[in-house]
C-alpha positions in Angstrom: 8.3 26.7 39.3 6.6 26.6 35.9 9.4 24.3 34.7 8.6 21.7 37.1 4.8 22.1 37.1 4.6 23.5 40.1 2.9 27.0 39.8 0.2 26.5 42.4 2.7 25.7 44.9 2.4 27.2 48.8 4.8 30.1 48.8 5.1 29.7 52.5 5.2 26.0 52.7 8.6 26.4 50.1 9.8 29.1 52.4 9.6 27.2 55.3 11.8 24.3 53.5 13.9 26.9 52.9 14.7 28.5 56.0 12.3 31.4 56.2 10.0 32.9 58.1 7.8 33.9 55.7 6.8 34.2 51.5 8.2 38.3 52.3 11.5 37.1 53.9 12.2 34.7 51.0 11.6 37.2 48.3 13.9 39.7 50.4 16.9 37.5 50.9 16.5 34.2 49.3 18.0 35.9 45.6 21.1 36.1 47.0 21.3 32.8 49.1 19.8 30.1 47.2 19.9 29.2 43.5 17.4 28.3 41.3 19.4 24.8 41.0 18.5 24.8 44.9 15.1 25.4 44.6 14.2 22.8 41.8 15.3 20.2 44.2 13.1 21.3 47.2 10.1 21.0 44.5 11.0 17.9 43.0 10.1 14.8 45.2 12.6 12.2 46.5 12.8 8.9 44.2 11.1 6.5 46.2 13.0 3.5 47.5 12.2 0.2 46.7 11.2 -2.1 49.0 13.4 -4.9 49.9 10.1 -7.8 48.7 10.1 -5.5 45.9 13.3 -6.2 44.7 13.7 -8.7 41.5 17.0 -10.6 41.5 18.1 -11.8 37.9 20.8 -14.9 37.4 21.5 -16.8 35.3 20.6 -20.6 34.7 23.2 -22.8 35.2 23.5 -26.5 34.8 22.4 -28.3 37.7 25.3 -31.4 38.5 22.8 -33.4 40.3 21.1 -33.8 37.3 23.7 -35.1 35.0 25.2 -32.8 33.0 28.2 -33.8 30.9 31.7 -34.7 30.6 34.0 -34.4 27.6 36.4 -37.1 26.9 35.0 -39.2 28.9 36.7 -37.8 32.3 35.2 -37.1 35.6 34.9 -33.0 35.3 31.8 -31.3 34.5 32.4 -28.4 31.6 29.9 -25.9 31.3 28.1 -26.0 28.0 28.2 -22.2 26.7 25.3 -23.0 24.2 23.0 -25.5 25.4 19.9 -23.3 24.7 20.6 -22.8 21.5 21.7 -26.7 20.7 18.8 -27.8 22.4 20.6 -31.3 23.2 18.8 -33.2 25.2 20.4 -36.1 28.0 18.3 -38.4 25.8 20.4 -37.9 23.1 23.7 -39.1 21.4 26.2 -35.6 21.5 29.6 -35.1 20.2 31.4 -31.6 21.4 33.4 -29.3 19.4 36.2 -27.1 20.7 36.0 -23.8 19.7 38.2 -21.1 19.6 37.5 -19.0 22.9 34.5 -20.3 23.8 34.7 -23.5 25.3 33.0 -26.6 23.7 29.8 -26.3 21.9 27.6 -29.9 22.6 25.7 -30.8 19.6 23.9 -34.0 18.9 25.1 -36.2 17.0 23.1 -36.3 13.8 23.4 -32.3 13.4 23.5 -30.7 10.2 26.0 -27.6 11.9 28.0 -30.6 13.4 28.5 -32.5 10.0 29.7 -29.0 8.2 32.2 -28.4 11.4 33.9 -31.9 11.0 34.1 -31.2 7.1 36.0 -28.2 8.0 38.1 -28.7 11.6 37.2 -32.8 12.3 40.7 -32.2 14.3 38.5 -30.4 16.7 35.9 -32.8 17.6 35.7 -34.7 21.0 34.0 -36.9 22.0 31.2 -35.9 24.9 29.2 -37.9 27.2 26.4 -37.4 29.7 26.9 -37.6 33.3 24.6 -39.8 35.5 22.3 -38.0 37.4 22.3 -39.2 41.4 19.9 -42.1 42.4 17.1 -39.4 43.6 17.1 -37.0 41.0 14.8 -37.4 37.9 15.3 -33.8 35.2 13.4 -33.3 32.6 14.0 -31.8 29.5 11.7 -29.6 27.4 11.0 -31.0 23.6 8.9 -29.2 21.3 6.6 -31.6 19.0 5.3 -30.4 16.1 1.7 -32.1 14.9 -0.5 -32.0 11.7 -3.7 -33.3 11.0 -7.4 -32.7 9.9 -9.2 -30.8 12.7 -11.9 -32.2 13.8 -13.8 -32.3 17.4 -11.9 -33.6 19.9 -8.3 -34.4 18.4 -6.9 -31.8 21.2 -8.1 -34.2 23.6 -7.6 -37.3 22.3 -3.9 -36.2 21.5 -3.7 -34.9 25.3 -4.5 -38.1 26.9 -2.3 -39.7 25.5 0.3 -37.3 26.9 -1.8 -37.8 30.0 -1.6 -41.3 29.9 2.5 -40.9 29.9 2.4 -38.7 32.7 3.7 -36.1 30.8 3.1 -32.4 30.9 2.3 -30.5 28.0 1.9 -27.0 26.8 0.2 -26.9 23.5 0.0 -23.7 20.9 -2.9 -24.7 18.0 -3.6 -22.9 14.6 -6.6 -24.2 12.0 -6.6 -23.1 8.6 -9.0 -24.6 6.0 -9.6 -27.9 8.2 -5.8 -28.3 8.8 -4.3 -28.2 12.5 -1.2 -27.7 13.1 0.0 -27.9 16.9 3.2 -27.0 18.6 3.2 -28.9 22.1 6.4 -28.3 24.5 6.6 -32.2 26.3 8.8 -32.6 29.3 10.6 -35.5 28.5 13.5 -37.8 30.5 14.1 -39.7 27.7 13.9 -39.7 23.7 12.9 -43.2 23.7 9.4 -42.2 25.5 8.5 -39.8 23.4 9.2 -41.7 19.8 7.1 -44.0 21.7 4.5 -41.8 22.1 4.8 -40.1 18.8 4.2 -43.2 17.3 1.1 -43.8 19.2 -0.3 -40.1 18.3 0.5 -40.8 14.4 -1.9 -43.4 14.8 -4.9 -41.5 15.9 -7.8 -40.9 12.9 -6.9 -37.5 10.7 -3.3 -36.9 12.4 -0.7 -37.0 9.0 2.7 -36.1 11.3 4.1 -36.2 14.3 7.7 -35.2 15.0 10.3 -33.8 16.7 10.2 -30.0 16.1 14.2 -29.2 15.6 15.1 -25.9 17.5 15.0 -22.5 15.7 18.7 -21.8 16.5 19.8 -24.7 14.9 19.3 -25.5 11.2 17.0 -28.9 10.4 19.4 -31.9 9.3 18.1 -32.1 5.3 16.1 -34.6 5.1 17.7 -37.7 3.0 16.2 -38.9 -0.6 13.5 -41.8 -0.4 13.2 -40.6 3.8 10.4 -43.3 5.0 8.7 -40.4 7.2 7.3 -39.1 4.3 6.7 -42.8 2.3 3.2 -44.2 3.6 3.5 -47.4 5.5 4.6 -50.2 3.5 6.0 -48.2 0.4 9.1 -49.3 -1.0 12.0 -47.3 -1.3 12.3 -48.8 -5.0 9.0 -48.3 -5.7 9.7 -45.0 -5.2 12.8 -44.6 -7.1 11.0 -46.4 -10.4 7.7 -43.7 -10.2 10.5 -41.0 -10.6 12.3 -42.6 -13.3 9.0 -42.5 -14.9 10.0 -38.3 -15.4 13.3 -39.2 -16.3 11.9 -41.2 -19.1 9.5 -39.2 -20.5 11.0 -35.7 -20.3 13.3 -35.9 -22.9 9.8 -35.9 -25.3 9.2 -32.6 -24.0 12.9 -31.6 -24.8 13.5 -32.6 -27.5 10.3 -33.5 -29.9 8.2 -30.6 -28.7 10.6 -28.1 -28.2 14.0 -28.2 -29.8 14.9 -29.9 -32.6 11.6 -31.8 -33.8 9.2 -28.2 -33.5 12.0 -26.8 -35.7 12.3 -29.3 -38.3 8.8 -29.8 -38.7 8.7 -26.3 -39.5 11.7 -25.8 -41.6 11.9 -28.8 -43.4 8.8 -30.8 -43.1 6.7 -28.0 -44.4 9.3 -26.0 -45.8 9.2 -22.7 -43.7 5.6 -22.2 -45.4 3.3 -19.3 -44.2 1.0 -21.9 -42.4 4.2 -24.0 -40.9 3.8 -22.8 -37.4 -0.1 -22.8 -37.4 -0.1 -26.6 -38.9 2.5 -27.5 -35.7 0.4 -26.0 -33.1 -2.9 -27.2 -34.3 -1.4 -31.0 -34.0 -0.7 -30.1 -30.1 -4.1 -28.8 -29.6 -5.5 -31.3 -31.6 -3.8 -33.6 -28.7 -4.5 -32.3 -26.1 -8.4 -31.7 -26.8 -8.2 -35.5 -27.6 -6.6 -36.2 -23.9 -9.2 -33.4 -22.1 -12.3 -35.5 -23.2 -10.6 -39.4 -22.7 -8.4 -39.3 -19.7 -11.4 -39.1 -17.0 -12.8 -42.0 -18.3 -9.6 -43.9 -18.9 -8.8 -42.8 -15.3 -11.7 -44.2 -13.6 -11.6 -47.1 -15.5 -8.0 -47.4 -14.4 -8.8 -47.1 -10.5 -11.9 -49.6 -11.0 -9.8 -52.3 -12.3 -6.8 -51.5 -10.2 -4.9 -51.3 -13.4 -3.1 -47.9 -13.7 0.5 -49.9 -14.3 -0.9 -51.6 -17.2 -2.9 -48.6 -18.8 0.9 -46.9 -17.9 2.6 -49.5 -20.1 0.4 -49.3 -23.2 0.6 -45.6 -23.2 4.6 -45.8 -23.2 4.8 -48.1 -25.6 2.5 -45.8 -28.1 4.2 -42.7 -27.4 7.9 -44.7 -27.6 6.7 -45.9 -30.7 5.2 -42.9 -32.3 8.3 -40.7 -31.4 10.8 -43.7 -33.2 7.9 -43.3 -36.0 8.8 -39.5 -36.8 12.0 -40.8 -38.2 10.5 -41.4 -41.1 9.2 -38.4 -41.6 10.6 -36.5 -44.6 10.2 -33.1 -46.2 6.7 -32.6 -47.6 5.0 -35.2 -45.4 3.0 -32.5 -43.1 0.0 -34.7 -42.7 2.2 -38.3 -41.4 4.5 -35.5 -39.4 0.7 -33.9 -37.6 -0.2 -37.3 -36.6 2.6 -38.6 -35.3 2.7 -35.4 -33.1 -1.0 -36.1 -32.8 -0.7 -39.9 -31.4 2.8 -39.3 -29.5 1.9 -36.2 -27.5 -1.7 -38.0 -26.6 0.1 -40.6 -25.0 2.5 -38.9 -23.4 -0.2 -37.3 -21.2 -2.1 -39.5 -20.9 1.1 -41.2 -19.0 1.8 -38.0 -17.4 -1.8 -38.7 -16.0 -1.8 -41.9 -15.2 1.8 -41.2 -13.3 1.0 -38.9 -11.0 -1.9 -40.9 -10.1 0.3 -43.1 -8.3 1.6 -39.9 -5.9 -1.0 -40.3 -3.2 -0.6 -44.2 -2.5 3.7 -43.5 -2.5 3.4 -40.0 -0.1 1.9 -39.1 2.8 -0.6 -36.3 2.4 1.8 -33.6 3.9 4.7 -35.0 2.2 2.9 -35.3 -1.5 5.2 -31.7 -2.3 8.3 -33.6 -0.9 8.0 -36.5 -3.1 7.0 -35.1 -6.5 10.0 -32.5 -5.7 12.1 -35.7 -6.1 9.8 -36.8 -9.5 10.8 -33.7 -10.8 13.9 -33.6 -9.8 14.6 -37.1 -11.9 13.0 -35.1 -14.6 15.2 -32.4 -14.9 18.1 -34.8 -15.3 16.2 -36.9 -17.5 15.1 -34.0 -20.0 18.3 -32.3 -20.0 20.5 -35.6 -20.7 18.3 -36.2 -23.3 18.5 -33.1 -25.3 22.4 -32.6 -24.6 23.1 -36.0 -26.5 20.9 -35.0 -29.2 22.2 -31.4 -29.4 25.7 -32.5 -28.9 25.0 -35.6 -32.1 23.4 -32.3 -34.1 26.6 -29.8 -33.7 28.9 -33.3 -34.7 26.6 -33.9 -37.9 26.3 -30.8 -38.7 30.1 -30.0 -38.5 30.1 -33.5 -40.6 28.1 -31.6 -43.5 25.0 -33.3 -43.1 21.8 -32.2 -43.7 18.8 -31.8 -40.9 16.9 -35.0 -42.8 19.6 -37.4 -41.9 20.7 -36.1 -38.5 17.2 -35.4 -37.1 16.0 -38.8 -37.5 18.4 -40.4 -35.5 17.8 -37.9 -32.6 14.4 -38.9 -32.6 15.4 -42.9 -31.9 18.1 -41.9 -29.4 14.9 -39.8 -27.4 12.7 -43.2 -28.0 15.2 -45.4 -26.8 16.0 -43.2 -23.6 12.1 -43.2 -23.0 12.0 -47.2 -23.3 14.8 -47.9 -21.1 14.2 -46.1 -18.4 10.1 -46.5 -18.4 11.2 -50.3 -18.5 12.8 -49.2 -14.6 9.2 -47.7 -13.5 7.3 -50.8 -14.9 10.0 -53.5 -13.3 9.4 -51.8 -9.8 
């Protein structure tokens, strides 16, 4: 009885249960008739039944045929879809299925990443899919989730809402603001994709939003988004005009590669000065030198840039100094430290203050929560840019030097090979 809590029980209440008389007549007989399996059973109470209201009934959802569903091959049976909450395809949208081994077909839309990578691999497998009509009285809707940005401010919620509202659409909405950003998740019941790019379009266009899209599912992957994309290009931005700002980075990356820190640095130091005591000290003084130059002129160039709406032009004459001061170091032979420093000097000045005057141009091409996307693809130019550069010039070094020549005949040339590269491809950014 201590076991199962039940020390202050009424000896001659359990004796009664039992069979007995009395408490005496239990402790006289009941050792030898009953268990103490048997009692623990009389103390414990029965499991209470529950009631029939009570009782919760768990199924399954399954496609409802009165609402459309879909056919494969263009036949007139319905096949289940074994992973439409995961696809999240919608009756709005174009679907292709895919026949997979022991699970049925797998419905995906048609502009899915996972579907792309499974016709690389099985295209054998692919069918073609299409959505049932729905009967004349029935009108489904499907669940979308939208994903919104913009700068909080008193009463976007409900100037986003009505316009929901106005479409006779409901809404649940999840908001988070951080540092005077919103960003909102609302879950739209939708018949038809064509509504809600409708009204997608409409909520872009309220003051402070930046985006408003389509949230892709989270058991799907996002389709990557393609180069020059014009969701993230503010309206009225060329794609060109896009493709020549990033050539600007191809252009003037191979500077950085190859004058500042592979083969110029090095001759400068071991044949210009001739691997003197002060070699690197002179080389780095040019560079700061430089850039304290470009620290107290480029706000003013800059602001004189915006007020005569003239960064392309302030662009062009800094390209053609540092173009012409990199061609310029050439010339530069052992012993000439001083033309060597300003060279560096004059060519590394301009070459930021085009960095500068580049990037300026970022916030008219991108949207403001794209301006990461688009100078990823800047960047991206750059890499290629920089790296060409220096493996022409490293490949025209390993030649020479194989050739016996000597780092003041093959150096030069490396330096009008980065020169031209910077010209030709700056000419790209100042044509578009």
């Amino acid at each position: 009885m201590q076991r199962e809590g039940k020390t202050a029980v009424n000896l001659e209440d359990l004796a009664s249960k039992l069979g007995f008389n009395s408490a005496d007549d239990l402790f006289a007989g009941g050792q030898d008739e009953f268990s103490l399996r048997n009692i623990e059973m009389v103390l414990r109470p029965p499991e209470p039944v529950q009631a029939q209201e009570d009782t919760v009934l768990l199924k399954p959802r399954v496609a409802d045929k009165s609402a459309g569903g879909w056919r494969a091959g263009g036949g007139g049976g319905f096949i289940d879809d074994p992973a439409g909450q995961v696809l999240q395809t919608r009756t709005a949208d174009a679907i292709s299925g895919f026949v997979t081994r022991g699970k049925g077909v797998s419905v995906h839309r048609t502009d899915c990443s996972n579907l792309a990578e499974l016709i690389a691999r099985n295209g054998d497998r692919v069918i073609d899919v299409q959505w049932g009509q729905a009967k004349a009285d029935a009108s489904p809707v499907y669940p979308v989730d939208v994903a919104i940005q913009a700068a909080d401010r008193q009463g976007l919620l409900r100037d986003i809402s009505e316009i929901f509202a106005k479409e006779k659409m409901n809404v649940i909405v999840q908001t988070q603001s951080v540092k005077g950003t919103a960003w909102m998740t609302f879950t739209v019941e939708v018949t038809d994709s064509g509504r809600l790019n409708k009204v997608l379009g409409t909520v872009a266009e309220l003051d402070g939003v930046r985006s408003a899209r389509r949230r892709e599912s989270g058991g799907s992957k996002e389709t990557p988004m393609a180069i020059w994309a014009d969701q993230v290009l503010n309206p009225g931005v060329k794609k060109r005009e896009v493709f020549g700002w990033a050539m600007y980075d191809f252009a003037n990356s191979g500077y950085t590669t190859v004058v500042l820190t592979a083969v110029f640095s090095a001759y400068f130091v071991g044949a210009v000065a001739g691997k003197a005591e002060w070699a690197t000290f002179a080389w780095t003084l040019s560079l700061s030198i430089s850039y304290a130059i470009v620290m107290l002129t480029m706000p003013s160039i800059g602001a004189l840039a915006d007020l005569r709406a003239a960064k392309k032009r302030f662009l062009l004459v800094t390209t053609v100094g540092c173009v012409a001061a990199t061609a310029a170091l050439a010339w530069v032979g052992p012993g000439q430290v001083a033309l060597a420093m300003v060279l560096i000097i004059f060519s590394n000045a301009f070459y930021s203050y085009g960095e500068s005057l580049s990037a300026a141009f970022l916030p008219e091409l991108a949207r403001k929560d794209a301006l990461g996307t688009v100078s990823g693809w800047g960047w991206s130019f750059g890499y290629f840019g920089g790296m060409l550069a220096l493996g022409l010039c490293l490949a025209y070094v390993l030649w020479a030097q194989k050739q016996g020549m000597k780092a003041v005949e093959f150096v030069p040339v490396t330096m009008a090979v980065t020169a031209a590269i910077y010209a030709m491809a700056a000419w790209v950014t100042l044509r578009c």
